[in-house]
VEXBAKOL-590372 format. One record per atom (N, C-alpha, C): residue number from 1; atom name; x, y, z. Coordinates in steps of 0.001 Angstrom, whole numbers, plus 500000, padded with zeros to 6 digits. Layout:
residues N
BAKOL     i   at        u        v        w
BAKOL   NUM   CA        X        Y        Z
...
***
This chain:
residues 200
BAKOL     i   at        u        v        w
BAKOL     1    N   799528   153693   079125
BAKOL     1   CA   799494   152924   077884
BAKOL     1    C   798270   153311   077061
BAKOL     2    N   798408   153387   075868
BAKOL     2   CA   797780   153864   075194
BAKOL     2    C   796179   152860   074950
BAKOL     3    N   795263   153119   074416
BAKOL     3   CA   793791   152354   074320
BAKOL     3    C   793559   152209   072866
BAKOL     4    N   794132   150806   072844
BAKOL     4   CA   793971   150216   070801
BAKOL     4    C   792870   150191   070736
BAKOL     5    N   791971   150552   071772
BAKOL     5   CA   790306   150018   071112
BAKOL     5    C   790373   151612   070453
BAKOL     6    N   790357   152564   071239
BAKOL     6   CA   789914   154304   071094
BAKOL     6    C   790990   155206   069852
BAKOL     7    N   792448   154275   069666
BAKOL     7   CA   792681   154228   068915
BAKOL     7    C   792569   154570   067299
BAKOL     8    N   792314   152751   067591
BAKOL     8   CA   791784   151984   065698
BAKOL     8    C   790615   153063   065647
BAKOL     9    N   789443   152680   066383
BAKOL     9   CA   787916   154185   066246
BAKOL     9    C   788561   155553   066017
BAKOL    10    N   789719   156310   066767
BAKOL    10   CA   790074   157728   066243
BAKOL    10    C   790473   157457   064689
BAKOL    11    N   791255   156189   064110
BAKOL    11   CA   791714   156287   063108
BAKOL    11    C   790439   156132   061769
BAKOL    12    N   789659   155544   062594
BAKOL    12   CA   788723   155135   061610
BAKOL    12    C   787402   155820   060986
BAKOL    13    N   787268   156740   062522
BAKOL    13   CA   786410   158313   061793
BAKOL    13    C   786774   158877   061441
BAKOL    14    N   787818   159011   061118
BAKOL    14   CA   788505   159803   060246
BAKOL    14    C   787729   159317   058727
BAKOL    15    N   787341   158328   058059
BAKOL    15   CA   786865   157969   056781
BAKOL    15    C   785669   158724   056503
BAKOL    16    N   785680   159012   055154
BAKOL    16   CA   784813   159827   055000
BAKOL    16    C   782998   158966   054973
BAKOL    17    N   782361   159997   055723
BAKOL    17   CA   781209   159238   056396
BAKOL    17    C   780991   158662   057185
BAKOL    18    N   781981   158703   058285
BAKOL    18   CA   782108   157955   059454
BAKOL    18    C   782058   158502   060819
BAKOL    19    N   781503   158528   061314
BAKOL    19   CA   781576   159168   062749
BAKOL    19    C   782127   158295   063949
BAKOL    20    N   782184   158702   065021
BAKOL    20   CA   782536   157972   065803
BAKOL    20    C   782015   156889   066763
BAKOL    21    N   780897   156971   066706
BAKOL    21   CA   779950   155731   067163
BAKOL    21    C   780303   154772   066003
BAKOL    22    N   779987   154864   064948
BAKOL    22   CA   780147   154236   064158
BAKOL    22    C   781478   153424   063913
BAKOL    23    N   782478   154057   063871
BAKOL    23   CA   784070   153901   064024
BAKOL    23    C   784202   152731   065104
BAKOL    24    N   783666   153141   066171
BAKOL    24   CA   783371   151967   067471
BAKOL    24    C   782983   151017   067676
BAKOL    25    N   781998   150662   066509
BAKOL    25   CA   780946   149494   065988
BAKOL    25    C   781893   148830   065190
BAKOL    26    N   782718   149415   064453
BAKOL    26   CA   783411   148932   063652
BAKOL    26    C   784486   148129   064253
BAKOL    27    N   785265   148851   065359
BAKOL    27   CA   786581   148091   065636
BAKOL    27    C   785886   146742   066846
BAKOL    28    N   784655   146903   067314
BAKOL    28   CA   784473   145745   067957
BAKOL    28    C   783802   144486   067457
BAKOL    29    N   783252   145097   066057
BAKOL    29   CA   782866   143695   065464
BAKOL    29    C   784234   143609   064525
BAKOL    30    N   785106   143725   064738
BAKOL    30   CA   786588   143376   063854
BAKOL    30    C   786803   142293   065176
BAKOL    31    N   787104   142688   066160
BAKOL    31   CA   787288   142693   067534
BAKOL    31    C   786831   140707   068135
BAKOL    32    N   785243   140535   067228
BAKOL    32   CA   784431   139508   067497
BAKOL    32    C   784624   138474   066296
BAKOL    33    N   785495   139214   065066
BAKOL    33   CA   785549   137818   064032
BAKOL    33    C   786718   137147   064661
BAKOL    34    N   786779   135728   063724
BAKOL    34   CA   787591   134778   063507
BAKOL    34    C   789148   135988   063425
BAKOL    35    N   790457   134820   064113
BAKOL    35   CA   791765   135662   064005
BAKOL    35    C   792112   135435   062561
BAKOL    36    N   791470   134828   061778
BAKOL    36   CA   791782   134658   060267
BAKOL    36    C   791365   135430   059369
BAKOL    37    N   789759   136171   059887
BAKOL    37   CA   789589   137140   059505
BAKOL    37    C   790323   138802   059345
BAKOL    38    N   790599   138721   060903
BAKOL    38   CA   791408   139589   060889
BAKOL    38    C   792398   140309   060572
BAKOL    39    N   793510   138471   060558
BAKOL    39   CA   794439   138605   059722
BAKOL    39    C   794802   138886   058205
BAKOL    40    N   793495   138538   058020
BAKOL    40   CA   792993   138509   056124
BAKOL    40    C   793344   139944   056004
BAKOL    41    N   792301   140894   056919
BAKOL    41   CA   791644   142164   056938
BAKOL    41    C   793154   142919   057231
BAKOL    42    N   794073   143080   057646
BAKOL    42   CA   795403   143254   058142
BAKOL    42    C   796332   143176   056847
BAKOL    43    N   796074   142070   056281
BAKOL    43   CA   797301   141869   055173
BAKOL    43    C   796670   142630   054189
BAKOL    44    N   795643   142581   053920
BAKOL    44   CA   794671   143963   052499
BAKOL    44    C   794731   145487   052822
BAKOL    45    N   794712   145526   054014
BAKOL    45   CA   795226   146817   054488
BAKOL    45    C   796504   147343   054228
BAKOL    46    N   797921   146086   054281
BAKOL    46   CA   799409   146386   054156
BAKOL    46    C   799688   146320   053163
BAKOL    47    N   799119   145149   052075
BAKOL    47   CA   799152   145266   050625
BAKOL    47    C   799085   145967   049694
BAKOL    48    N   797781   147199   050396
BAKOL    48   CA   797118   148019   049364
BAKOL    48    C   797958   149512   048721
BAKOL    49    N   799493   149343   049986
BAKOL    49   CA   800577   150533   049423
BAKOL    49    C   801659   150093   048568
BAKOL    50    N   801546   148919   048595
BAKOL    50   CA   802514   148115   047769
BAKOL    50    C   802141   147311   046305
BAKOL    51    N   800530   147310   046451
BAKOL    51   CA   800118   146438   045259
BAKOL    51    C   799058   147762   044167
BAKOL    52    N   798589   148560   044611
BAKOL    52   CA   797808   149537   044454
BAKOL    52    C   798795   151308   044171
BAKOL    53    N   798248   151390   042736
BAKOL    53   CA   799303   152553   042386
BAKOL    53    C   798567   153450   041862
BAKOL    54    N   798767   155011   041581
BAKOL    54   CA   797942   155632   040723
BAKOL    54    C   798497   156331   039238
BAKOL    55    N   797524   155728   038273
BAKOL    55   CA   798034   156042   037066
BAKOL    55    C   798621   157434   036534
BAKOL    56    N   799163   157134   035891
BAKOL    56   CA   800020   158519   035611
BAKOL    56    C   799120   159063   034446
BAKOL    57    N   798030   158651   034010
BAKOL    57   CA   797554   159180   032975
BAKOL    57    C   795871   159687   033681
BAKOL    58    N   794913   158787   033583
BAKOL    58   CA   793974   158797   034166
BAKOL    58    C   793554   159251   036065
BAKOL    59    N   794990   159358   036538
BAKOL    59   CA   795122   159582   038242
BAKOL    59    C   793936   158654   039162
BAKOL    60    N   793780   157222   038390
BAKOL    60   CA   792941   156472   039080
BAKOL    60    C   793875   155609   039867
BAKOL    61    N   793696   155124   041240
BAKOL    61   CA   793850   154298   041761
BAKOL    61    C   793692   152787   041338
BAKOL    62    N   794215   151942   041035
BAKOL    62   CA   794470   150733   040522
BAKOL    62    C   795347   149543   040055
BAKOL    63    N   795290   148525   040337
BAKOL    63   CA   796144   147436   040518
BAKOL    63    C   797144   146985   038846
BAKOL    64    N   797491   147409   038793
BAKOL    64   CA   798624   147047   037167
BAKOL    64    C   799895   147410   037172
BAKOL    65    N   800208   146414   036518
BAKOL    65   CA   801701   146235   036184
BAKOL    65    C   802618   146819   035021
BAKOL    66    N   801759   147552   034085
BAKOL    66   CA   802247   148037   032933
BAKOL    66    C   802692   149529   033191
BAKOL    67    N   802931   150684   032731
BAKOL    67   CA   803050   152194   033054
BAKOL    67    C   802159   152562   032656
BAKOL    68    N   800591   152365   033089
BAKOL    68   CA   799088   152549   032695
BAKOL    68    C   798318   152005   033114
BAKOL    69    N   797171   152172   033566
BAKOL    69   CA   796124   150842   033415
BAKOL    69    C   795498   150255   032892
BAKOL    70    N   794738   149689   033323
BAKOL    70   CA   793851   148728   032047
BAKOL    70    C   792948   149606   031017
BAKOL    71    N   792719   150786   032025
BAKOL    71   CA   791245   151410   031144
BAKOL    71    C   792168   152867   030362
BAKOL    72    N   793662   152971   030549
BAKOL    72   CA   794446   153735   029822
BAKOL    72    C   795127   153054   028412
BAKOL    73    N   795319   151718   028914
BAKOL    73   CA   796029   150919   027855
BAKOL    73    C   794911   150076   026690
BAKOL    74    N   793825   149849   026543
BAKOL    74   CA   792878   149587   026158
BAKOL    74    C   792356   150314   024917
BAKOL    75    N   792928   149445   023819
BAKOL    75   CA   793208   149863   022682
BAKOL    75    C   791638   149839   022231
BAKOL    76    N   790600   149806   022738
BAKOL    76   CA   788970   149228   022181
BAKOL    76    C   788486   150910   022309
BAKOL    77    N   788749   151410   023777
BAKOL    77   CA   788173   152640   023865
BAKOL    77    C   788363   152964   022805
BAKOL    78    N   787820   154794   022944
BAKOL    78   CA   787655   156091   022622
BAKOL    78    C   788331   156780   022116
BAKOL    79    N   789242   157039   021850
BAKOL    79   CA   790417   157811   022249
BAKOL    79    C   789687   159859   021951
BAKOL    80    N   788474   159495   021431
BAKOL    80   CA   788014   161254   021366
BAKOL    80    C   787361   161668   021746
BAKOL    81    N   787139   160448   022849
BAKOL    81   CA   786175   160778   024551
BAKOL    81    C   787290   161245   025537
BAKOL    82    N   787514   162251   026687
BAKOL    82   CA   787976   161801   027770
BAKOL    82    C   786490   162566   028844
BAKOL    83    N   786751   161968   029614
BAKOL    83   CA   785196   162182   031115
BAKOL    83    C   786083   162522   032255
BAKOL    84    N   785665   163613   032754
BAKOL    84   CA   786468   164217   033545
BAKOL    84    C   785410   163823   034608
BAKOL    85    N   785930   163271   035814
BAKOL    85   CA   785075   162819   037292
BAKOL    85    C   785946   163350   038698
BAKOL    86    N   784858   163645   039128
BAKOL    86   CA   785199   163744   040695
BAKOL    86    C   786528   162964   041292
BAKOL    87    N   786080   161506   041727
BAKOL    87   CA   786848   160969   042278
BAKOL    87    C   786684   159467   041757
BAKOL    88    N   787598   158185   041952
BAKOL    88   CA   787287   157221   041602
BAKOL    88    C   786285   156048   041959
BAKOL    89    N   785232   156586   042712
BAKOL    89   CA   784199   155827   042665
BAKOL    89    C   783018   156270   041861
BAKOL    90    N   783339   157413   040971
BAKOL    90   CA   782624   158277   039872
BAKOL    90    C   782993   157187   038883
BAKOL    91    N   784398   156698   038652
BAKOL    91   CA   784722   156019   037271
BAKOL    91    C   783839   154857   037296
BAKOL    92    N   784028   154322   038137
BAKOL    92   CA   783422   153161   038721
BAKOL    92    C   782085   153025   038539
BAKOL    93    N   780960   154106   039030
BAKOL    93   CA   779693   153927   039063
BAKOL    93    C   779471   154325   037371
BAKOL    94    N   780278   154704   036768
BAKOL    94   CA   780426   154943   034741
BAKOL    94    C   780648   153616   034523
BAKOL    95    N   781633   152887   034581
BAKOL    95   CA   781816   151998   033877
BAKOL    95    C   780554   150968   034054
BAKOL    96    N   780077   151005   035717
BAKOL    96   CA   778943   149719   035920
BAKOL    96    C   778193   149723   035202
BAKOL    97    N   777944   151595   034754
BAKOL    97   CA   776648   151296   033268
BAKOL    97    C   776771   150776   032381
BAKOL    98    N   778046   150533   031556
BAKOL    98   CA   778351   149874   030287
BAKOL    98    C   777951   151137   029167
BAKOL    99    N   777691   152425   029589
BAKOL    99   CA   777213   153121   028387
BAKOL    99    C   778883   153472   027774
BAKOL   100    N   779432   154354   028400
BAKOL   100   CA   780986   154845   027955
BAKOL   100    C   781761   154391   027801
BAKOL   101    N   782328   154384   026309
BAKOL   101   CA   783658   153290   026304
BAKOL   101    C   785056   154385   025586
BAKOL   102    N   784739   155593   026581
BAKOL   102   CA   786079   156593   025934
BAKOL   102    C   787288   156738   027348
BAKOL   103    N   788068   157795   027127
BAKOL   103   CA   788713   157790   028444
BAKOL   103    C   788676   158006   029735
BAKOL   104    N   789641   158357   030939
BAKOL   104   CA   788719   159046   032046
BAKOL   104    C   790274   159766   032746
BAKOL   105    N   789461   160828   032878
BAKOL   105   CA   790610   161926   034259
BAKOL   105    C   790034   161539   035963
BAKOL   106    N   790678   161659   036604
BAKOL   106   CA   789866   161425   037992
BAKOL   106    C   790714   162676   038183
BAKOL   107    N   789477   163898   038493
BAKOL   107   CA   790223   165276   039563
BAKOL   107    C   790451   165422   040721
BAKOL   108    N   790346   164415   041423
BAKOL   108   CA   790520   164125   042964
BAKOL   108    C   790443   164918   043607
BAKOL   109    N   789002   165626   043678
BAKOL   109   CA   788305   166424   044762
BAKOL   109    C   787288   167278   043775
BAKOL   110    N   787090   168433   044103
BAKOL   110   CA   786025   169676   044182
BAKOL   110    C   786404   170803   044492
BAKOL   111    N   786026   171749   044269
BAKOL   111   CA   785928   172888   044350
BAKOL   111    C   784654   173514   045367
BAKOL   112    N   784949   174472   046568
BAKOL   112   CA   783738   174812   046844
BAKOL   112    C   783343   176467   046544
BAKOL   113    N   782811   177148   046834
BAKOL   113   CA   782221   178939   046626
BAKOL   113    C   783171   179128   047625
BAKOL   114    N   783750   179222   048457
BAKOL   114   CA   784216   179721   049654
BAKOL   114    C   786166   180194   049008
BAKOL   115    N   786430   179144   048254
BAKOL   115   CA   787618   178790   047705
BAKOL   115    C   788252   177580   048689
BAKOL   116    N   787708   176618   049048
BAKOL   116   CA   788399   175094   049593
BAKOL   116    C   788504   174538   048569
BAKOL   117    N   788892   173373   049146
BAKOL   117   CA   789141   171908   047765
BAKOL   117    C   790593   172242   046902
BAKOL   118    N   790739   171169   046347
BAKOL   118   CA   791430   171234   045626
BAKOL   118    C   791115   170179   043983
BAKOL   119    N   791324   170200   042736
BAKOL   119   CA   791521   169105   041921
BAKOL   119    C   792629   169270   041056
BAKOL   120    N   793485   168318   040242
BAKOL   120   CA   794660   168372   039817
BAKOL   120    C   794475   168979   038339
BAKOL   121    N   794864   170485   038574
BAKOL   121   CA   794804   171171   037631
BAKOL   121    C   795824   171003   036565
BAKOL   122    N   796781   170945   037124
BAKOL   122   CA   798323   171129   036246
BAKOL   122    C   798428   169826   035404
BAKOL   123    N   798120   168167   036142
BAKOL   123   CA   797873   166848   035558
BAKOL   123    C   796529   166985   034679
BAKOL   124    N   795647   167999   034685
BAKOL   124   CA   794921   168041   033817
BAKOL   124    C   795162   168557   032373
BAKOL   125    N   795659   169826   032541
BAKOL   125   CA   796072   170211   031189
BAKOL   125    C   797291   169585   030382
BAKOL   126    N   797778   168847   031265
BAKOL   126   CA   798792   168145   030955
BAKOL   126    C   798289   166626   030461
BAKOL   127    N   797343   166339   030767
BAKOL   127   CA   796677   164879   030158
BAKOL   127    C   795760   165169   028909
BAKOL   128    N   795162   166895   028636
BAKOL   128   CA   794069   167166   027738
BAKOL   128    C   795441   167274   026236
BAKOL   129    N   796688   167892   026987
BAKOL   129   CA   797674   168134   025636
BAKOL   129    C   798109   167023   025147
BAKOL   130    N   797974   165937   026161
BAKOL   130   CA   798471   164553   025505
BAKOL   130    C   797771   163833   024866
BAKOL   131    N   796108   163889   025272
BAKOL   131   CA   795189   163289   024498
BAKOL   131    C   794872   163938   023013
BAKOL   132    N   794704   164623   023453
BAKOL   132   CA   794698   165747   022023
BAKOL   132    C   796000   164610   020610
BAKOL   133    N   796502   164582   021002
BAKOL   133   CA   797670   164402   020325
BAKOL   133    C   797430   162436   019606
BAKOL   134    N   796330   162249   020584
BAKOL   134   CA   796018   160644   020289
BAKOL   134    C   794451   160745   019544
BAKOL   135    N   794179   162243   019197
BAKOL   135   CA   792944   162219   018858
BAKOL   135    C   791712   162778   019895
BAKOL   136    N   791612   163035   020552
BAKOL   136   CA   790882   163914   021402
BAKOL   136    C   790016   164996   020880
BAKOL   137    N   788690   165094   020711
BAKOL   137   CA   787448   165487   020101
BAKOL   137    C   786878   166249   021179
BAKOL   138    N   786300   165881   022416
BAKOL   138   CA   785316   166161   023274
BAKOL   138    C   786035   165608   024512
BAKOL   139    N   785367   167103   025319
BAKOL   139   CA   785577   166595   027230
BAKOL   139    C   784221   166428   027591
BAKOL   140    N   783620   165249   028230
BAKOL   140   CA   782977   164963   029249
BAKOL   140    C   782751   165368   030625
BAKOL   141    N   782527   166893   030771
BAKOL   141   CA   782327   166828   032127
BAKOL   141    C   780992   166404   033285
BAKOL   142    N   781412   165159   033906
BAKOL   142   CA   780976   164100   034721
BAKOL   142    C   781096   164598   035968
BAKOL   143    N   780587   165443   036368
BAKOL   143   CA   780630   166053   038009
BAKOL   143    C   779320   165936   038755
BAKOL   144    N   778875   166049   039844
BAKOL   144   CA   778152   166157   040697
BAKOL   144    C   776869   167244   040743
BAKOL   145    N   775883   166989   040539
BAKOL   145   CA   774823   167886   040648
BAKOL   145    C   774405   168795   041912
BAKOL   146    N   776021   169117   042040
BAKOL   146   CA   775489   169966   043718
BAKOL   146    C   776462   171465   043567
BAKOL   147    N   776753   172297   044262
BAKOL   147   CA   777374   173499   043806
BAKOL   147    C   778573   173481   043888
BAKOL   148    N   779090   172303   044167
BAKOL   148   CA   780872   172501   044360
BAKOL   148    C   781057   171600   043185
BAKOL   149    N   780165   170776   042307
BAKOL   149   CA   780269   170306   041082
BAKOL   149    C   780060   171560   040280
BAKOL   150    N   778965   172419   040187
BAKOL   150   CA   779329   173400   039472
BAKOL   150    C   780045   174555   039393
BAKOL   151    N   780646   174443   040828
BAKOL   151   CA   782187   175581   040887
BAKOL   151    C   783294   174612   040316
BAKOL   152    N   783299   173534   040641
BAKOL   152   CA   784352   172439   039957
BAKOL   152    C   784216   172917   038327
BAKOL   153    N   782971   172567   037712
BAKOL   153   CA   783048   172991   036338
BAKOL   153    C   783220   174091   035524
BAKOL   154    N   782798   175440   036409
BAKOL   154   CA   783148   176517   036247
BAKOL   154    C   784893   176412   036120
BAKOL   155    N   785492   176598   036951
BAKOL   155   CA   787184   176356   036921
BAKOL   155    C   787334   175721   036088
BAKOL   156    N   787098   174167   035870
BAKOL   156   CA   787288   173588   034687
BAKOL   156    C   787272   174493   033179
BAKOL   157    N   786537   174662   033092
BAKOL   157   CA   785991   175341   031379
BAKOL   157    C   786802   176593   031632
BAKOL   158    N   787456   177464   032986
BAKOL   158   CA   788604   178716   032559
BAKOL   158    C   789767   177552   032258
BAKOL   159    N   790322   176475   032784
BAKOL   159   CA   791189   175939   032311
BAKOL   159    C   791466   175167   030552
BAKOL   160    N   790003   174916   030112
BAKOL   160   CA   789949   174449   029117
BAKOL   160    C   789835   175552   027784
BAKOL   161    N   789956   177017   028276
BAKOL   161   CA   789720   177659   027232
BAKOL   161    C   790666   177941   025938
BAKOL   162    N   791763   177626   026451
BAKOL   162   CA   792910   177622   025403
BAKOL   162    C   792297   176607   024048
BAKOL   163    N   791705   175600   024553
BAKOL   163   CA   791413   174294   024066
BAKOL   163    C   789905   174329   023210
BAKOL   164    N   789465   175355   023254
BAKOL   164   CA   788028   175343   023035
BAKOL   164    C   788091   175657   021668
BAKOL   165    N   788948   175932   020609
BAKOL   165   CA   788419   176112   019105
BAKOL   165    C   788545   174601   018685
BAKOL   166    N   789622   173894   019335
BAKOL   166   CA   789832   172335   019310
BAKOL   166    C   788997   171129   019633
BAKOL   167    N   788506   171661   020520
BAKOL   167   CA   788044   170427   021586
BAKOL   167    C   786177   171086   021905
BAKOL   168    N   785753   170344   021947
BAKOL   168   CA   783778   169850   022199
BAKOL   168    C   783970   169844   023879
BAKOL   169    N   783615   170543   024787
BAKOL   169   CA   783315   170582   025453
BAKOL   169    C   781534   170174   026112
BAKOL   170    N   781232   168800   026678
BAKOL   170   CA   779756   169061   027499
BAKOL   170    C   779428   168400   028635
BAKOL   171    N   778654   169009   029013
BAKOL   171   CA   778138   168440   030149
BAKOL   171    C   777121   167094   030228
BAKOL   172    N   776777   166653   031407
BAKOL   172   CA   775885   165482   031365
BAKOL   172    C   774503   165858   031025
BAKOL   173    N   773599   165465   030654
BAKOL   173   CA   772211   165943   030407
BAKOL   173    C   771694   165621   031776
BAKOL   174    N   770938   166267   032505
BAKOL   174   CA   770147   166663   033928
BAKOL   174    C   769469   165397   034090
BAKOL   175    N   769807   164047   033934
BAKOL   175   CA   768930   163262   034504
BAKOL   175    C   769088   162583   036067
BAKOL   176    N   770145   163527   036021
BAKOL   176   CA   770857   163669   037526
BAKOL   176    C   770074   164615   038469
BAKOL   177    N   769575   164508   039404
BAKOL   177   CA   768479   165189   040281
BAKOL   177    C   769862   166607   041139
BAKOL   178    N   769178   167333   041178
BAKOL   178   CA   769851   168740   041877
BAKOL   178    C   770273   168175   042853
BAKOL   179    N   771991   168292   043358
BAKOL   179   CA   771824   167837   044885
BAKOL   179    C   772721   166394   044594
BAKOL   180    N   772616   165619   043478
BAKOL   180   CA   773020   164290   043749
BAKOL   180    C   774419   164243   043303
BAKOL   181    N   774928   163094   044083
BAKOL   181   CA   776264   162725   043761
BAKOL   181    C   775871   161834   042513
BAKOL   182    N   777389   161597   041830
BAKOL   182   CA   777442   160903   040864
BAKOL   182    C   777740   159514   041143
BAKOL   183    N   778338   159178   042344
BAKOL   183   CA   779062   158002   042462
BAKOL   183    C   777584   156887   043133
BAKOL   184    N   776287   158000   043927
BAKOL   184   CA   775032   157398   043737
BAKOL   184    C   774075   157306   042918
BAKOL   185    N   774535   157464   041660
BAKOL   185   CA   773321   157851   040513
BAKOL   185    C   773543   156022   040094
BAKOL   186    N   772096   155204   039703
BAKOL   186   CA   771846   154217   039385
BAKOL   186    C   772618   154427   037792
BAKOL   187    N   772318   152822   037518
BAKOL   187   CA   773034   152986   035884
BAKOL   187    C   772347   153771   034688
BAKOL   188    N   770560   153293   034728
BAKOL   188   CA   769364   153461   033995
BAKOL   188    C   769903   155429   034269
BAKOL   189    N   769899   155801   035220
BAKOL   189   CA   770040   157521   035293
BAKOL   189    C   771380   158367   034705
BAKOL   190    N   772525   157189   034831
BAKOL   190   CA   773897   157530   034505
BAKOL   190    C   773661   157322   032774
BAKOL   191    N   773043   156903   032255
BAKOL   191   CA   772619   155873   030699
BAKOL   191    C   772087   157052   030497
BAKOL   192    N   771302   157652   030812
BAKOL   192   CA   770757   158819   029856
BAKOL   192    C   771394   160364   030327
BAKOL   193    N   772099   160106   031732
BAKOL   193   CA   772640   161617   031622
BAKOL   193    C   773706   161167   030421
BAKOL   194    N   774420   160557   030302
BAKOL   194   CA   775758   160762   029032
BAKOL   194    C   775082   160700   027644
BAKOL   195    N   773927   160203   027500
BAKOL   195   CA   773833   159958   025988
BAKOL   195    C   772595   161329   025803
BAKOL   196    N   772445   162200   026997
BAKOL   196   CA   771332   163429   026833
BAKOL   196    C   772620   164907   027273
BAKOL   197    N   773872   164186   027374
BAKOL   197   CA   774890   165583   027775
BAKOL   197    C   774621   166331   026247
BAKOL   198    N   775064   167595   026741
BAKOL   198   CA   775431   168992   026071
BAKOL   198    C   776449   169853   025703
BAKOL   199    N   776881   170408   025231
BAKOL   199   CA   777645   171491   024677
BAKOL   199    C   777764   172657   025658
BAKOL   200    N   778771   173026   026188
BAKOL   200   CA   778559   173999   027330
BAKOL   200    C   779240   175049   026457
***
């Protein structure tokens, strides 16, 4: 018979940043709450394929009922911003600043030198031809200050070249330290990389 403790822990280092000591810590203090907890923790887990969708425009993960989400359907934005990010805890650590109020792509992943990774190329040019069409001025590229952010952006800008007598292409201004993720950059640092970005 199989071992639900060694299990749930194989399933759970699997998360990114997780190892397996850790994974282990995890399923035994699950292990030590209340069965209400658990059960809580169980039903958010089963919910989250049924209540949780990803937009067909922005490719963010998020809870709505319309054919969009909130930050696609949101007639206040930008419409001649879009910010192209990593992944969706990039959008996330943007919006906490309150500086950007234009659109957002989530590329769901990176690029590395080696040729790994992947990000959604084809939903990209396919979201830049649609924005364009709603007014679209400038891309935001919002990537990571480490080298698979700037192989990410490299690829990016061969994909955007069709687009370049049209469209403002820039980057964030460096108040982002060499090395750092975006989804850990404070707000005060995220506040002046977008309002110190550039023209690439």
């Amino acid at each position: 018979m199989a071992d639900r403790i060694d299990e749930l822990a194989a399933a759970l280092s699997r998360f990114p940043g997780i190892g397996p000591r850790q994974a282990k810590r995890f399923v035994y203090y699950i292990l030590s709450t209340q069965q209400a907890e658990r059960t809580k923790l169980a039903d958010l887990i089963r919910s989250i394929a049924s209540e949780i969708k990803q937009c067909p425009e922005c490719m963010r993960f998020a809870n709505f009922s319309g054919p969009s989400c909130l930050y696609c359907t949101d007639t206040s934005r930008d419409d001649a911003l879009l910010m192209l990010v990593e992944k969706d805890q990039d959008l996330a650590s943007v919006e906490r600043a309150g500086t950007y109020k234009g659109r957002y792509f989530v590329l769901g992943g990176v690029l590395t030198l080696s040729g790994k990774g992947a990000i959604r190329e084809r939903e990209l040019t396919r979201a830049v031809g649609a924005r364009q069409k709603k007014g679209l001025k400038e891309i935001v590229l919002a990537l990571s200050a480490t080298s698979e952010g700037e192989t990410t952006t490299d690829r990016i800008k061969e994909l955007l070249l069709p687009y370049r007598d049209s469209l403002k292409v820039s980057e964030l201004g460096r108040g982002l330290s060499t090395g750092s993720e975006l989804e850990y950059a404070d707000a005060e640092t995220l506040r002046s990389a977008l309002q110190n970005r550039h023209e690439t």
